[in-house]
GUKE-391851 format. One record per residue (C-alpha): residue number from 1; residue in three letters; y negated, z, x. Coordinates in nm, 3 decimals. Layout:
% GUKE-391851
+-----+---------+---------+---------+---------+
! num ! residuo !       v !       w !       u !
+-----+---------+---------+---------+---------+
! NUM !     ALA !       Y !       Z !       X !
...
+-----+---------+---------+---------+---------+
//
This chain:
% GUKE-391851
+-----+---------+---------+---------+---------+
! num ! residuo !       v !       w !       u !
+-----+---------+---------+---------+---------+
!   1 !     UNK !  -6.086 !   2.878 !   2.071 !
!   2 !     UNK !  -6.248 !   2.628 !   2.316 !
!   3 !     UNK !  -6.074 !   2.585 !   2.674 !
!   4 !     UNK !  -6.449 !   2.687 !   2.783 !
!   5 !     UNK !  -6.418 !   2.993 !   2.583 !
!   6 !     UNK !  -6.071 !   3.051 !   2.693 !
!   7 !     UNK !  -6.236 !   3.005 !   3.059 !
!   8 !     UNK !  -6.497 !   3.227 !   3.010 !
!   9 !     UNK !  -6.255 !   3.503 !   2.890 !
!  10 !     UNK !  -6.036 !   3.481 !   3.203 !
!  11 !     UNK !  -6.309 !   3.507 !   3.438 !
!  12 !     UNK !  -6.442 !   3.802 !   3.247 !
!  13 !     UNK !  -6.117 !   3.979 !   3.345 !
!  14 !     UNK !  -6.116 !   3.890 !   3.674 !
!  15 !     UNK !  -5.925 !   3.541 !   3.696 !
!  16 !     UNK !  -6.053 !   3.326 !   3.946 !
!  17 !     UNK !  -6.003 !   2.946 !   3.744 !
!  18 !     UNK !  -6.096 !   2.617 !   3.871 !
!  19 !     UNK !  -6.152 !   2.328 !   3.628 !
!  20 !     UNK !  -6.313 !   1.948 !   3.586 !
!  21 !     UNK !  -6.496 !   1.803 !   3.313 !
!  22 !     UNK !  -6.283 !   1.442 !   3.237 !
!  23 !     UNK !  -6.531 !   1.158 !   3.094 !
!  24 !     UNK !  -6.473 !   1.218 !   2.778 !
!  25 !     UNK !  -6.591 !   1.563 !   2.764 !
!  26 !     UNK !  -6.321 !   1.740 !   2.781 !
!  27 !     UNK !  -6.199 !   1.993 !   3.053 !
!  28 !     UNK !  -5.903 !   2.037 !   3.273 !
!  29 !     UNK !  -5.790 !   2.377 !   3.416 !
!  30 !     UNK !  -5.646 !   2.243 !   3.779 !
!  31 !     UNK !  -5.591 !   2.615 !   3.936 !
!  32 !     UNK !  -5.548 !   3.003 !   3.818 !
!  33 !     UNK !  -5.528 !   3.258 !   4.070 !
!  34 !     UNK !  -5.473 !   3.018 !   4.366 !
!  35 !     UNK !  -5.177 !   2.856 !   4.130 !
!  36 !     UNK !  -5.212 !   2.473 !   4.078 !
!  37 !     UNK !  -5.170 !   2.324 !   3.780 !
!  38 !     UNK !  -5.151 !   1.917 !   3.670 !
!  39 !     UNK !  -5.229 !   1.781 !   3.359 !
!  40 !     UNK !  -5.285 !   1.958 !   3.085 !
!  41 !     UNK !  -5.030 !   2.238 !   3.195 !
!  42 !     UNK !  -5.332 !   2.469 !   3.348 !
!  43 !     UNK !  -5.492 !   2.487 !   2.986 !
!  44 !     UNK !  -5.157 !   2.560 !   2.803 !
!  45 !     UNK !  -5.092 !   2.881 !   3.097 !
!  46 !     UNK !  -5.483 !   2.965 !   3.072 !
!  47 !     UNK !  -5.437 !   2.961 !   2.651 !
!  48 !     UNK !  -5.125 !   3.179 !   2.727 !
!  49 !     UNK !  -5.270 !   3.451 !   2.919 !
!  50 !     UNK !  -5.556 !   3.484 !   2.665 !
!  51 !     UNK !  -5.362 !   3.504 !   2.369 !
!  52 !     UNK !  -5.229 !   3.777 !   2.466 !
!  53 !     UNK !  -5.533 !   3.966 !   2.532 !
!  54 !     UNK !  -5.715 !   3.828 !   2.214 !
!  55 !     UNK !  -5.461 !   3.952 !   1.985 !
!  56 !     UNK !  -5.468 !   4.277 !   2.145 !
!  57 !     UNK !  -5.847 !   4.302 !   2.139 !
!  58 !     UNK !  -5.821 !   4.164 !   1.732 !
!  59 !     UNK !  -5.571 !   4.451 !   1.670 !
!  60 !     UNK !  -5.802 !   4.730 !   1.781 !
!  61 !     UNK !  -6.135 !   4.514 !   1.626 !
!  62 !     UNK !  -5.951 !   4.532 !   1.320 !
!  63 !     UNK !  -5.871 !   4.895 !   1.383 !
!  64 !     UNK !  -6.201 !   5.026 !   1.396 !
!  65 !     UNK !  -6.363 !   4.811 !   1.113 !
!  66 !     UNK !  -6.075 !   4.977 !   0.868 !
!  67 !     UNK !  -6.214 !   5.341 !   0.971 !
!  68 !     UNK !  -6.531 !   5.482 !   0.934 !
!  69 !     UNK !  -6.778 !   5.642 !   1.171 !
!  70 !     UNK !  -6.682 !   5.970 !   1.265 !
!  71 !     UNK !  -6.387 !   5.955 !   1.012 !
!  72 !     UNK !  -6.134 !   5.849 !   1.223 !
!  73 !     UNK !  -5.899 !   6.001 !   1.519 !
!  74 !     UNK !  -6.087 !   5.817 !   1.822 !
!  75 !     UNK !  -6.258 !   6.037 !   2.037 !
!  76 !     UNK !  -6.345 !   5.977 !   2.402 !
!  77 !     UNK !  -6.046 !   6.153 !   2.540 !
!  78 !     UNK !  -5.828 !   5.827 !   2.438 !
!  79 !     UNK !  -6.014 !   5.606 !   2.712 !
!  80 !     UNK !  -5.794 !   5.500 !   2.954 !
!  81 !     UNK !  -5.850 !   5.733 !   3.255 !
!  82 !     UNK !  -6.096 !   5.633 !   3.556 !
!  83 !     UNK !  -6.124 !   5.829 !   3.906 !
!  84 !     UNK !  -6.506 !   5.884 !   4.034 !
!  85 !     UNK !  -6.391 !   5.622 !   4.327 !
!  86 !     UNK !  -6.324 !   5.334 !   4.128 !
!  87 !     UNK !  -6.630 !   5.401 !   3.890 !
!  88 !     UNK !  -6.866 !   5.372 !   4.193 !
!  89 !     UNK !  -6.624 !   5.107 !   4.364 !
!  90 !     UNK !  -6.743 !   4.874 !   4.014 !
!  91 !     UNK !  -7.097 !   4.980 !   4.035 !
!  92 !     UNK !  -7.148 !   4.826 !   4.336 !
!  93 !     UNK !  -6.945 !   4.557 !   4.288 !
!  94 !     UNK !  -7.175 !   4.480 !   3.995 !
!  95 !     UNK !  -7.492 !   4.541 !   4.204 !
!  96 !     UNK !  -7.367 !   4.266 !   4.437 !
!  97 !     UNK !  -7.258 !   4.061 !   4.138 !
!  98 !     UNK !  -7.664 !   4.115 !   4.032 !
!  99 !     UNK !  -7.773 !   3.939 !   4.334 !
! 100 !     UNK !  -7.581 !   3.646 !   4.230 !
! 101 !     UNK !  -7.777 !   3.509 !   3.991 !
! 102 !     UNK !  -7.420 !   3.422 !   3.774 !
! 103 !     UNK !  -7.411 !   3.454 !   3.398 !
! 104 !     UNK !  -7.018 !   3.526 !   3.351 !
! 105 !     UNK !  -6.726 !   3.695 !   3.520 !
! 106 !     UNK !  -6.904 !   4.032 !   3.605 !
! 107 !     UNK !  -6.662 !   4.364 !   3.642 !
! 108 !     UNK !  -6.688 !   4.613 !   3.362 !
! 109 !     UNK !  -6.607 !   4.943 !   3.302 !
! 110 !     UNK !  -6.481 !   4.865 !   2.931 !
! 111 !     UNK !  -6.298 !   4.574 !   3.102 !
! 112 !     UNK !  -6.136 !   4.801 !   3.353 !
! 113 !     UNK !  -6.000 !   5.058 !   3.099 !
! 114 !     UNK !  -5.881 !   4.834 !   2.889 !
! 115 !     UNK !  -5.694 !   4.646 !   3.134 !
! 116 !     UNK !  -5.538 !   5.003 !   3.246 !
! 117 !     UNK !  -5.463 !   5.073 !   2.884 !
! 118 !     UNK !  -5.307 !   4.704 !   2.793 !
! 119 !     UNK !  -5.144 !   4.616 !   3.100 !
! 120 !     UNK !  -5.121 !   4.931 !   3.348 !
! 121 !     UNK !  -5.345 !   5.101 !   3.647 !
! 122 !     UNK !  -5.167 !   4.824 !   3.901 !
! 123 !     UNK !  -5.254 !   4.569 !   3.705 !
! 124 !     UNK !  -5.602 !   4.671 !   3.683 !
! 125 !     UNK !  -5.678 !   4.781 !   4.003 !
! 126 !     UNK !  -5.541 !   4.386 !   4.099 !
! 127 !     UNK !  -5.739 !   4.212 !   3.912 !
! 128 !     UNK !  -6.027 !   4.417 !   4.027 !
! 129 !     UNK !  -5.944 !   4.382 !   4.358 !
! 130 !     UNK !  -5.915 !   4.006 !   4.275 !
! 131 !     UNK !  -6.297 !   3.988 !   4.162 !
! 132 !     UNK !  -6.414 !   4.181 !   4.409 !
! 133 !     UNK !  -6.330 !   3.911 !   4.697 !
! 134 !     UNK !  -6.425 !   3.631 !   4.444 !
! 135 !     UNK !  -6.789 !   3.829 !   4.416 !
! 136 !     UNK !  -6.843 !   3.916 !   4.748 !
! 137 !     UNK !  -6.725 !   3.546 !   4.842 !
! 138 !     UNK !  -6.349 !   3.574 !   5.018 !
! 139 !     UNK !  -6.039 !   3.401 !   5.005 !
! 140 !     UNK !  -5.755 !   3.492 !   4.820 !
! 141 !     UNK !  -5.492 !   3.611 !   5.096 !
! 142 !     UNK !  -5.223 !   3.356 !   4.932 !
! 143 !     UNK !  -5.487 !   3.074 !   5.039 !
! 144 !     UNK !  -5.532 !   3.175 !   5.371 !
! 145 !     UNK !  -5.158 !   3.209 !   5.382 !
! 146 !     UNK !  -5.124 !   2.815 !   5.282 !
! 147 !     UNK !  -5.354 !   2.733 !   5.573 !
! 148 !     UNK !  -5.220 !   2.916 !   5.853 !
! 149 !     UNK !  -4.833 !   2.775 !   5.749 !
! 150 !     UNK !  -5.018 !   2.440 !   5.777 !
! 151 !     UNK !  -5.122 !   2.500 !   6.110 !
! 152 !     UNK !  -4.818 !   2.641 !   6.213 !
! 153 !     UNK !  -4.605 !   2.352 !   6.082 !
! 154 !     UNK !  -4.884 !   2.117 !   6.275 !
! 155 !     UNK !  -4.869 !   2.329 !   6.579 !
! 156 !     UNK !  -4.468 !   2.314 !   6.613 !
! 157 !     UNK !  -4.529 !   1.940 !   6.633 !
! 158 !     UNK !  -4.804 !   1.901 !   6.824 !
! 159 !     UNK !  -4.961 !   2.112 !   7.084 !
! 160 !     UNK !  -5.308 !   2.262 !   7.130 !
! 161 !     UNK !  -5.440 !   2.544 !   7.317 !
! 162 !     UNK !  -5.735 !   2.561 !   7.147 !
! 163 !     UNK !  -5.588 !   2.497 !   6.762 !
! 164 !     UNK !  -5.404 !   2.802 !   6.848 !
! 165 !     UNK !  -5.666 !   3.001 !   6.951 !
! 166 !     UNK !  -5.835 !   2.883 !   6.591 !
! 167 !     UNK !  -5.509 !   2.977 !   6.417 !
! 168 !     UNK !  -5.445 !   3.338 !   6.581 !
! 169 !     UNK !  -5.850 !   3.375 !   6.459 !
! 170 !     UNK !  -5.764 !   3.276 !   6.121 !
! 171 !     UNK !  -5.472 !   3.547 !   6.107 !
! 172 !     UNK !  -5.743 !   3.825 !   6.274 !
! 173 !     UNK !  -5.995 !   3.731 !   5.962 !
! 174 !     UNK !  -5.751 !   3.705 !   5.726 !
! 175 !     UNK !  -5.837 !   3.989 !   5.496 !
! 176 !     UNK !  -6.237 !   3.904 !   5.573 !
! 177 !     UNK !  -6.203 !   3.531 !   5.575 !
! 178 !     UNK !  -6.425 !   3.333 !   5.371 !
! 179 !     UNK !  -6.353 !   3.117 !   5.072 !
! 180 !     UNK !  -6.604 !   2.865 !   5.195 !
! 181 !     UNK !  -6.486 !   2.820 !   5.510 !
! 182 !     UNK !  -6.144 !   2.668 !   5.379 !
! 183 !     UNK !  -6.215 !   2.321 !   5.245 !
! 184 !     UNK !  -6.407 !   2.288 !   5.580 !
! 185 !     UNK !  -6.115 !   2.427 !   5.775 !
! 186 !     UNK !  -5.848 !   2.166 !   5.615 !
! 187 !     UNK !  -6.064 !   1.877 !   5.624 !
! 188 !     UNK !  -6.030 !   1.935 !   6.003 !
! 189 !     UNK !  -5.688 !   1.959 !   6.007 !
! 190 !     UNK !  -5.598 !   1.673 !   5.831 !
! 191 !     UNK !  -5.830 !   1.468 !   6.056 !
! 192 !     UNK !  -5.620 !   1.625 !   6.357 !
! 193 !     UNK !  -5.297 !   1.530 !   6.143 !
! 194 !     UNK !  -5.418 !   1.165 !   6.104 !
! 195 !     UNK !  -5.521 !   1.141 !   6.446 !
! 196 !     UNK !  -5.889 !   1.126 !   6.421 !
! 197 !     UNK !  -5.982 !   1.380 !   6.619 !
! 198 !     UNK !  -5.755 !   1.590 !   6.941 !
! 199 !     UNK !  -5.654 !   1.972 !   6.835 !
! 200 !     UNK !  -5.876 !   2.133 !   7.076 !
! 201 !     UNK !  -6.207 !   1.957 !   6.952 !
! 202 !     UNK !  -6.032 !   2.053 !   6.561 !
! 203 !     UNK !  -5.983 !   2.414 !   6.714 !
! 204 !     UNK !  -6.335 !   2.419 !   6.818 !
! 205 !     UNK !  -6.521 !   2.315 !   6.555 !
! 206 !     UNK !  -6.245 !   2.563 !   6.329 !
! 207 !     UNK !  -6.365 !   2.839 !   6.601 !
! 208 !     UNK !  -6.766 !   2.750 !   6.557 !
! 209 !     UNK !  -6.712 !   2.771 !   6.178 !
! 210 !     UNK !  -6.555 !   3.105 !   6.143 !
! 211 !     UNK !  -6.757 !   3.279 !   6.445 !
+-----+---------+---------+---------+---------+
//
C-alpha cells in the first residue's frame, strides 16, 4: 500500500496526519495526532497503525466471501452497539463535514462500530471526538497545551501585562480554541522571544486574533 493510501485510511478513522510532498515525489508523514515525527519515522508509525486495521478488515473480507448470502450466522444483532445520541451526534457531524467541500476523512457509522468492535467504545468515542474538532475546525487540547507552557516559560522570564491577559484568554478558549489561530499565535511569540516586537503589542495582536 501507498503512504497516500495509508494516509487516506488514517484520516478515514479519524487521525488527524500532516505530511509534505519531497521533490522527488514522494511523501513524508511529519505529525499524527499532534505527535511529531522526523524522517521517515512518521510513515513507518502511520504503516503501523494501519496494519493493524487492514488485517483485521482482510480477516472479516475474507470471512464473508467464504459464506454465502443468507447462509451464514451474521445477522444484524452482531453490530457493535450504538446509543440514539451518538448516531445523531455523527449525523451532524457529517452534515457539517458536507459543507466542507472535502473528499476524505468523513465520520461513519460503519467506521464507528467497527472501531467499537476492534478496539473498544473509549477508543471509539476518542477518535470521534478527535474528528469532530478537526471538522468543525479546533485544536487538539495537547496543542493548545504546548502553547500556553510556551507562554508561561516566556512569561517567567519576561514580563507583560498584556501577554498575560492573552495567555489567561488562551486557557478560557481552550476547549473552543481554533486550530487556525495557532501558527498565527506562535509566530507572535517567537517575534516577542527574539525581540522584535514588546509583549503587550504580542498580547494585543494575540487578543485581536482570538476575540
Amino acid at each position: 500500500m501507498r503512504i497516500k493510501e495509508v494516509i487516506k485510511e488514517l484520516e478515514s478513522i479519524g487521525y488527524n496526519v500532516s505530511f509534505y510532498k519531497r521533490k522527488d515525489g514522494g511523501i513524508r508523514i511529519t505529525r499524527i495526532n499532534g505527535e511529531t515525527f522526523k524522517g521517515s519515522s512518521g510513515n513507518q508509525k502511520a504503516r503501523s497503525i494501519v496494519g493493524t486495521t487492514l488485517s483485521e478488515a482482510q480477516v472479516r473480507a475474507l470471512g464473508k466471501l467464504k459464506t454465502p448470502k443468507g447462509k451464514g450466522s451474521y445477522n444484524k444483532r452482531r453490530k457493535a452497539p450504538l446509543d440514539e445520541e451518538t448516531k445523531k451526534r455523527i449525523q451532524k457531524l457529517q452534515r457539517v463535514y458536507r459543507k466542507t467541500g472535502k473528499a476524505e476523512g468523513k465520520p461513519t457509522i460503519r467506521n464507528y462500530r467497527y472501531i467499537v468492535k476492534t478496539k473498544g467504545k473509549k477508543e471509539a468515542d476518542r477518535l470521534l471526538k478527535q474528528a469532530e474538532r478537526r471538522i468543525l475546525g479546533l485544536a487538539y487540547t495537547e496543542n493548545v497545551d504546548a502553547l500556553l507552557a510556551r507562554i508561561s516559560a516566556d512569561l517567567s522570564k519576561k514580563k507583560s501585562s498584556v501577554m498575560k491577559q492573552a495567555y489567561n484568554r488562551i486557557l478560557e478558549l481552550k476547549y473552543q480554541f481554533k486550530d487556525k489561530w495557532i501558527p498565527e499565535i506562535y509566530e507572535l511569540v517567537y517575534m516577542w522571544e527574539q525581540g522584535q516586537m514588546d509583549g503587550d503589542e504580542a498580547g494585543e495582536k494575540i487578543l485581536a486574533i482570538i476575540g
